[in-house]
N, C-alpha and C positions, 0 to 999 in steps of 0.2 A: 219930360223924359230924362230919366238917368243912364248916363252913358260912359264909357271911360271915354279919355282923348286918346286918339289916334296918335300910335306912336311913328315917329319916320321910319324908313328900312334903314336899318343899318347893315352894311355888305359882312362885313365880319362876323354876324350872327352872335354876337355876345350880349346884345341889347336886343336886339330886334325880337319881337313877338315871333312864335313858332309858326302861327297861320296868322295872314294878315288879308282882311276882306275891307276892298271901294269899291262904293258904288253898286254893287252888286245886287242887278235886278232879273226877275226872269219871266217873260211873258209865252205865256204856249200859244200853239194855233187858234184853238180856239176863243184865245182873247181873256182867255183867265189870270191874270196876274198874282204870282203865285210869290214872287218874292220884292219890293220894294227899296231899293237904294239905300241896301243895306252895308254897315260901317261896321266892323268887326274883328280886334287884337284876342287872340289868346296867348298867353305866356307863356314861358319854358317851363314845362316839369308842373304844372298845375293841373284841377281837375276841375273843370266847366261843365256845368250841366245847362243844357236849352231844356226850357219847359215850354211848353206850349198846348194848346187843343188841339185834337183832330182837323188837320189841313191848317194848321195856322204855317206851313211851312217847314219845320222842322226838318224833313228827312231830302226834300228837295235843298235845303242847303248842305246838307252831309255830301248830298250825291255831288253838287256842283263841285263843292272841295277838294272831294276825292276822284273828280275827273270824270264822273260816271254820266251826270246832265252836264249841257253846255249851257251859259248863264247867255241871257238875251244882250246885258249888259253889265260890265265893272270888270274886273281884275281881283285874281286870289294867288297868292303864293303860299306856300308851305316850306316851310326848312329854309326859305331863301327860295325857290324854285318856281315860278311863274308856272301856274297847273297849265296853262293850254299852251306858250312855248314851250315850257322843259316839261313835259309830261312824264317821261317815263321819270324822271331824277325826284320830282314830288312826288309823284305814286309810291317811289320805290321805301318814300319817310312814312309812311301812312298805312296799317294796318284797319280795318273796317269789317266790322262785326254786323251785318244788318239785319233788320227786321224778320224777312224771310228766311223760310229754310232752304235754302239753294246749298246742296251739294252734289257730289258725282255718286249716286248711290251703289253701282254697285261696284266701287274704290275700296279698297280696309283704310280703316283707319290713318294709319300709318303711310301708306303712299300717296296720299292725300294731302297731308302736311309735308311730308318731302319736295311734294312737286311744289305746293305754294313759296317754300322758303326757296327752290330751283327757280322759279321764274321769277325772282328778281336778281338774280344771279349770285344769289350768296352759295357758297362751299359746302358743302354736308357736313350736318356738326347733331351727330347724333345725341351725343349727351345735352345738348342745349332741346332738341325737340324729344327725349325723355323725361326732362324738368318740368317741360310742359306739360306735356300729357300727363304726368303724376301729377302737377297743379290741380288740372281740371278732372282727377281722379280717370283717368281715360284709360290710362297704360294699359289695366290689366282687358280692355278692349282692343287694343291696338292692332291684331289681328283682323278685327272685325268688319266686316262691310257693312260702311253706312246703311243700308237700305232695313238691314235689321238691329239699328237703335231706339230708342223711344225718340218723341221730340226731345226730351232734357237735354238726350243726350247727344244729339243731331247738332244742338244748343251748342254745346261743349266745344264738337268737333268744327264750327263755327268759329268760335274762339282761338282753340288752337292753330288754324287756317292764318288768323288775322294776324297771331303773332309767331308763326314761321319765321319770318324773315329780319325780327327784332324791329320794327320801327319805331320811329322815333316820336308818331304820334297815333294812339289808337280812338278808332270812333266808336263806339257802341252804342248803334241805333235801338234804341227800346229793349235792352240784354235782357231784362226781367220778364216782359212778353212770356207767357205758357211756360215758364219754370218751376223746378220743387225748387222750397224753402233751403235744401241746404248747398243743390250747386249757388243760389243766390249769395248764400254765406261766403262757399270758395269762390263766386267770381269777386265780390268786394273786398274781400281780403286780397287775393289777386292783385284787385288795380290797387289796391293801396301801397304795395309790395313794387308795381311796377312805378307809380309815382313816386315812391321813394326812390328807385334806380334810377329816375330824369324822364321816364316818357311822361307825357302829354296825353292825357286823358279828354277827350270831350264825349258826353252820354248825352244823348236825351232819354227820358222818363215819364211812367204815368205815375211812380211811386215817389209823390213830392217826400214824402217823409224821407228817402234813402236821398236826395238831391238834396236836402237839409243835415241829412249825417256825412254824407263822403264831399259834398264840393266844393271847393277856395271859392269861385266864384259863381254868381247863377245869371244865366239871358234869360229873357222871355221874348218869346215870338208871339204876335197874335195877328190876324189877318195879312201875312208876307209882310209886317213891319216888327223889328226888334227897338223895342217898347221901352228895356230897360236893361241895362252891364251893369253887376254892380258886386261887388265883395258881400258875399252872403252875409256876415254879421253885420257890414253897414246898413246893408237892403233892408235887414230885418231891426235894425235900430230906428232908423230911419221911418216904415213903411209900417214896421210892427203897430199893437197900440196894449197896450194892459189895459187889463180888469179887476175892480176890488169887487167882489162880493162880499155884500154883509148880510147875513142871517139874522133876521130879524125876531125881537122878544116875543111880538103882537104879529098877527096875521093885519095888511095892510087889506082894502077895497080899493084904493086909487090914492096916486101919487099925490101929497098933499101941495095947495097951490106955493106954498114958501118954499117948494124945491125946486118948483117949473126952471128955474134960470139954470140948475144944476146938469149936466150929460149924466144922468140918470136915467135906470129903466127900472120898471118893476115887476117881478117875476111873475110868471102866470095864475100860480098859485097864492099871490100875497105876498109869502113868507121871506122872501128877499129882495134885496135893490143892489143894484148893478150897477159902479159907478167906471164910465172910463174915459183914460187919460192916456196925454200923448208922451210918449217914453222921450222925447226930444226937449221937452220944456223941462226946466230948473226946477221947479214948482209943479211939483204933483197936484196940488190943492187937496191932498187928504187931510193934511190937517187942521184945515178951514173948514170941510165939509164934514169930517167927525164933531167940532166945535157946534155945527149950524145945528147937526142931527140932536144933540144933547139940550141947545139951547130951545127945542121944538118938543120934545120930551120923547124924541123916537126911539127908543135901545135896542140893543143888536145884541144875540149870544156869541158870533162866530164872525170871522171873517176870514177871504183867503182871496190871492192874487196869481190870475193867470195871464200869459201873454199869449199873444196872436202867434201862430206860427207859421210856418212858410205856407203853405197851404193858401190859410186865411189871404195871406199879401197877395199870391198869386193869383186867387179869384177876386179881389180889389184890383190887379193890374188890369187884366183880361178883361172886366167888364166897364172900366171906366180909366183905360190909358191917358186920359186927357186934363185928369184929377193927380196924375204921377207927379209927385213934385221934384222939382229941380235941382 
């Protein structure tokens, strides 16, 4: 398993991780264990994406975070604030966008978000929750009562909810869940806009492709165990694997036996071989293996090289965590 190391607390908050998760297990009544002694730093001002399947955990650790479940066992702070001593002081760092459409439908717009940035006791700052709402294209709804939005936009007023009150770390459980294509655009733009301001981003996602374009770092959860922390470029250096294909002169029937020793495939059709190699090694061995091809009288019109992409890694972790190297 790849994991970062567990930073200390530091009480000054200049070093110390924004959330910081020990031990952290959670077992329900009926004996389903849902989250496993899990170890977990997120940084200041970064963007962490948890991937995971269906029930691998995921949102049951949002909620423990955010105060929302109580963990069976471990300790989680936020900002410095121990969530089940200082409750209200962490909640009050923590902004969360969830899955569900949970709001007060028939509220407008507008006192909706008021009341959320009110109940943590922040001052009325109108021009701060009009930035908003024009972010999330909202304004000229503001008037409106949820109960007649579409979901997208039910979505939106979700969002703006979470960041009433400015926190200092926001969750966004599945944000892409039933959305159009271009609030998708304003919300990425969004957080990338609030991570350059300092907050603290953590998402889960079904859309690995957008957890490979916006996140510093990526978790994987899979069965209530976090599998792997790692710096998205390393993860993917590391875990990745390239591919040459070469297009071949001749149509191939089977792989001939003087390649058998090679990590070669042969395409279904003949007409290409697949050769791949681990991005970690000094030595690609292409230019051994073009050598071998020539000295065999194999020729190729074409070739072209692709890498693995987050995706690929992710269904390599998930199905064989125990193959994750070190």
């Amino acid at each position: 398993m790849t994991t970062s190391s567990p930073a200390a607390f530091d009480p000054t908050g200049r070093t110390a991780p924004i959330v910081c998760v020990r031990g952290l297990g959670k077992t329900y009544a009926s004996g389903f264990q849902a989250l496993k002694n899990i170890d977990l730093d997120i940084r200041r001002g970064e963007i962490f994406a948890l991937l995971g399947p269906n029930g691998a955990g995921k949102t049951t650790l949002i909620n423990i975070i955010c105060g929302i479940v109580n963990a069976t066992e471990g300790t989680v702070r936020a900002d410095g604030h121990d969530t089940v001593r200082d409750y209200r002081a962490a909640r009050a760092a923590i902004g969360l966008v969830p899955q569900e459409l949970h709001t007060d439908a028939f509220e407008s717009v507008w006192a909706t978000i008021t009341f959320s940035r009110g109940l943590f006791g922040h001052a009325p700052d109108p021009a701060y929750l009009e930035k908003v709402l024009r972010d999330l294209s909202l304004w000229d709804r503001r008037d409106a009562k949820i109960m007649t939005l579409s979901g997208g936009m039910k979505r939106r007023v979700l969002i703006a909810k979470a960041l009433a009150h400015e926190p200092k770390i926001l969750f966004l459980d599945e944000p892409s869940a039933g959305v159009d294509v271009e609030l998708r655009h304003d919300m990425w733009r969004m957080v990338r806009e609030l991570r350059d301001r300092g907050t603290t981003i953590i998402l889960t996602t079904h859309y690995i492709e957008e957890a490979e374009d916006m996140a510093d770092r990526i978790g994987v959860i899979s069965q209530g165990k976090l599998i792997v922390v790692e710096d998205k470029h390393v993860l993917m250096r590391k875990l990745g694997k390239k591919q040459l294909t070469l297009t071949l002169q001749r149509t191939m029937a089977s792989l001939p036996a003087e390649l058998a020793a090679w990590p070669l495939e042969l395409a279904a059709d003949g007409q290409a071989l697949v050769y791949t190699f681990d991005t970690q090694k000094e030595e690609t061995g292409i230019a051994e293996l073009l050598r071998t091809l020539g000295a065999h009288g194999i020729d190729f019109k074409d070739l072209r090289s692709s890498e693995s992409s987050l995706e690929d890694i992710f269904v390599s972790l998930v199905h064989s965590p125990k193959e994750t190297p070190a």
